[in-house]
N, C-alpha and C positions, 0 to 999 in steps of 0.2 A: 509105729509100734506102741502099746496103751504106756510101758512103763515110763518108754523116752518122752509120749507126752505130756503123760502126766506132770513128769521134772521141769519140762520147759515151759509148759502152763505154771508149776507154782513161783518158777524164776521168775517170768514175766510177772507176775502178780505182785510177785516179789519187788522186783526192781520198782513198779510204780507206789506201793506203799511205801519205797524207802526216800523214791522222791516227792511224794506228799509230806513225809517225815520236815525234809529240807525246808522243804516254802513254807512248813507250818512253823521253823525255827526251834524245831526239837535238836536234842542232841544226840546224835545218834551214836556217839560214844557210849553215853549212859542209857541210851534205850537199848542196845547190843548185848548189854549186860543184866536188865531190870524186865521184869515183866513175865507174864508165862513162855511156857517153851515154844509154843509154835509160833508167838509172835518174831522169837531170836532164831528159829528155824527158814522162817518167810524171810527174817531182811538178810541171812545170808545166803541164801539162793540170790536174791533181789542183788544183793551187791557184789556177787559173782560173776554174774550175770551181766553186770553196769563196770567190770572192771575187766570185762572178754571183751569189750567195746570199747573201751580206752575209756572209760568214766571211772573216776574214783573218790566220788563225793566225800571229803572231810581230810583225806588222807594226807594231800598238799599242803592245806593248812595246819595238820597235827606235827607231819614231817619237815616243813619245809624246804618241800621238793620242788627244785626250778625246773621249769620246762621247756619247750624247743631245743631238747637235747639233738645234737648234730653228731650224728656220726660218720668220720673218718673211715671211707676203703675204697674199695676198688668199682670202677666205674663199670656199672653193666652191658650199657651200650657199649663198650668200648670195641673196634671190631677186629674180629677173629682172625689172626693168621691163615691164608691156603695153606692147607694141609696139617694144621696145629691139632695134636690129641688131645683128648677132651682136658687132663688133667695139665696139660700147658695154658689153660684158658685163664682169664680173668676172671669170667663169669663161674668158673668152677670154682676156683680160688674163693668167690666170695660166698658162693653153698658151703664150702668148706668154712669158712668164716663163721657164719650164720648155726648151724649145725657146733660149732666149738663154744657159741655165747651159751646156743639155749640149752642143749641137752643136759646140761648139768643141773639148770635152773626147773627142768619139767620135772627131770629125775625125781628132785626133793621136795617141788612144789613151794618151794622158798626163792621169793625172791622181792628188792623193793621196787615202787615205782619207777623210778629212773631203770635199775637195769630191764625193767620189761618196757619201756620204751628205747632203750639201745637194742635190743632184742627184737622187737617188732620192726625197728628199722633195719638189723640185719635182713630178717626175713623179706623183707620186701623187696632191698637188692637181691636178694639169692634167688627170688620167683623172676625177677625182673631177669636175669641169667640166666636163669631155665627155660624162658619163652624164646632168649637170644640163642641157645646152644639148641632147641630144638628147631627154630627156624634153621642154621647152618646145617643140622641135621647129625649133630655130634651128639642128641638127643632122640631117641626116637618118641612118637607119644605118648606109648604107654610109659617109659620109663619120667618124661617128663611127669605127666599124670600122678602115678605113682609117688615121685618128687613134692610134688604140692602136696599132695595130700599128709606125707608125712611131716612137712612143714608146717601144714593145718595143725594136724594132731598134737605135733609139740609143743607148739602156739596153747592148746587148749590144753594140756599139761599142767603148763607155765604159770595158767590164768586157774586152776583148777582151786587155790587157796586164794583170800586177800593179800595183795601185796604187804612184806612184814615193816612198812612204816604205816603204815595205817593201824591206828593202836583200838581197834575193835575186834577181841578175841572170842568171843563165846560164840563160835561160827562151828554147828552140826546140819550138815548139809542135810539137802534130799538126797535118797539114797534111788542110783541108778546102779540097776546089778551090773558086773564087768562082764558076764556070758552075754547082757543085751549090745554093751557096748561094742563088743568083738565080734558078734554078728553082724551091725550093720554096717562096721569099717570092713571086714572081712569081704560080704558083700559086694561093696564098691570095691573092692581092690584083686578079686578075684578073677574077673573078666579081661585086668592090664594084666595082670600074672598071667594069665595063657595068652593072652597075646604076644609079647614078649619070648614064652616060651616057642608060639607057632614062629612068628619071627626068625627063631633061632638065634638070634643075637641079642645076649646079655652081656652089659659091660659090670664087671668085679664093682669097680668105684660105687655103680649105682646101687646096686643090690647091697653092699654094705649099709648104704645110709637107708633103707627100709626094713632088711632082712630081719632085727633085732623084735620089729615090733610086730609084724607077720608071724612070727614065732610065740609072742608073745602071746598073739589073739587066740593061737591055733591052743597052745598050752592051757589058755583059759572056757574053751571048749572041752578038753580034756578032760576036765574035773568035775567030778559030780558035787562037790560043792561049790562050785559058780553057776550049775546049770538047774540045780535045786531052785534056784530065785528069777529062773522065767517058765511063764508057764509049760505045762508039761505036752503040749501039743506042738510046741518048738522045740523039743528036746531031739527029733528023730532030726530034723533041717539042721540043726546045730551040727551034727554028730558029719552027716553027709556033706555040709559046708568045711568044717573041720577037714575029713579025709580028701576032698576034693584039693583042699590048698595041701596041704601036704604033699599029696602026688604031683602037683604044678609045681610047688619049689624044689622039691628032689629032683624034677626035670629042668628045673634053671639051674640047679648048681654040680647038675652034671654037663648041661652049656657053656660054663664056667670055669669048670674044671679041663673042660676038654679044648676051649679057647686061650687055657693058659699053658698048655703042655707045648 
């Protein structure tokens, strides 16, 4: 889609100006803050971009933030009781885990180095758990699926600011509209949503930890001010992607409702 690439073409562009910055032995403290606007517009896409990737040129050494942070939990391999419900699992326990670091941290978009390095290692056992609970089959695909991907989305929440020890603040992003965003997560997630629905079987636990942001998407289709900022030949897809999830979760969480009674 022209706006999503445009943003990720000026990051990329981004990120490599910021790393010519470095080998040139510029400071990129004082270049963050000096210069016309687009160049402090480029290097914070660029270093956005290089800190979604675990890069965070300068930051370590402004902060001094150790690294090979180790985190302490539960083992995902570890194997499954016969007959254990999902939320008796380890590997649930550690979605659960995972989901309690980050979501506070995407929320505000605050957060420092280290804890999005304890955070990215949550996340990695919690996927590393999700792939063990769908092989036992206390997972089904979609919900697995689903699972990642809101693990994705969080992740990129998280990453969505510079970490706040890295002391370069004059960071005005490129701007991607939220009606583009939630179309094309919406999209991908649309297809596990009626599966699941066809399925019939939805378990509560799971649909909790997605339901929030599915609603979120659908809300931001809603609005004729999110939808003013993509082009107006997407406006009828929006509208019909929109009504479509609606109708699918209203029929999961009447699966829900009805598997709890």
């Amino acid at each position: 889609m022209p706006y999503r690439s445009f943003g990720l073409f000026v990051a990329i562009f981004g990120a490599v100006f910021v790393v010519g910055l470095i080998l040139l032995g510029f400071d990129l403290r004082r270049a963050a803050k000096t210069g016309p606007g687009w160049k402090r517009k480029l290097m914070a896409a660029g270093l956005v971009l290089l800190g979604a990737v675990g890069i965070t040129p300068g930051c370590s050494q402004i902060g001094g933030v150790p690294g090979g942070v180790v985190v302490a939990g539960v083992d995902p391999d570890a194997p499954i009781p016969a007959g254990a419900a999902l939320d008796e699992t380890e590997q649930w326990q550690a979605v659960l885990d995972a989901w309690k670091a980050v979501v506070p941290l995407a929320r505000t978009g605050k957060s420092s180095t280290v804890q999005r390095e304890v955070a990215d290692k949550k996340l990695e056992v919690a996927k590393k758990g999700i792939t063990k609970l769908t092989e036992s089959r206390l997972l089904s695909e979609a919900e697995s699926q689903l699972l990642v991907s809101e693990a994705d989305r969080l992740r990129g929440e998280m990453y969505r600011n510079p970490p706040t020890d890295c002391q370069i603040t004059c960071y005005d992003m490129a701007f991607i509209p939220p009606a583009q965003v939630s179309m094309e997560r919406l999209t991908k997630r649309l297809p596990l949503l009626k599966q699941m629905a066809t399925d019939g079987k939805v378990q509560s636990a799971v649909l909790a930890k997605v339901v929030g942001s599915v609603e979120a998407d659908m809300a931001t289709l809603s609005s004729e001010e999110h939808l003013k900022y993509i082009p107006a030949e997407q406006h009828e897809q929006a509208v019909e992607l929109r009504k479509s999830a609606e109708a699918t979760l209203a029929e999961i969480k009447d699966l829900v409702e009805a598997s709890n009674e």
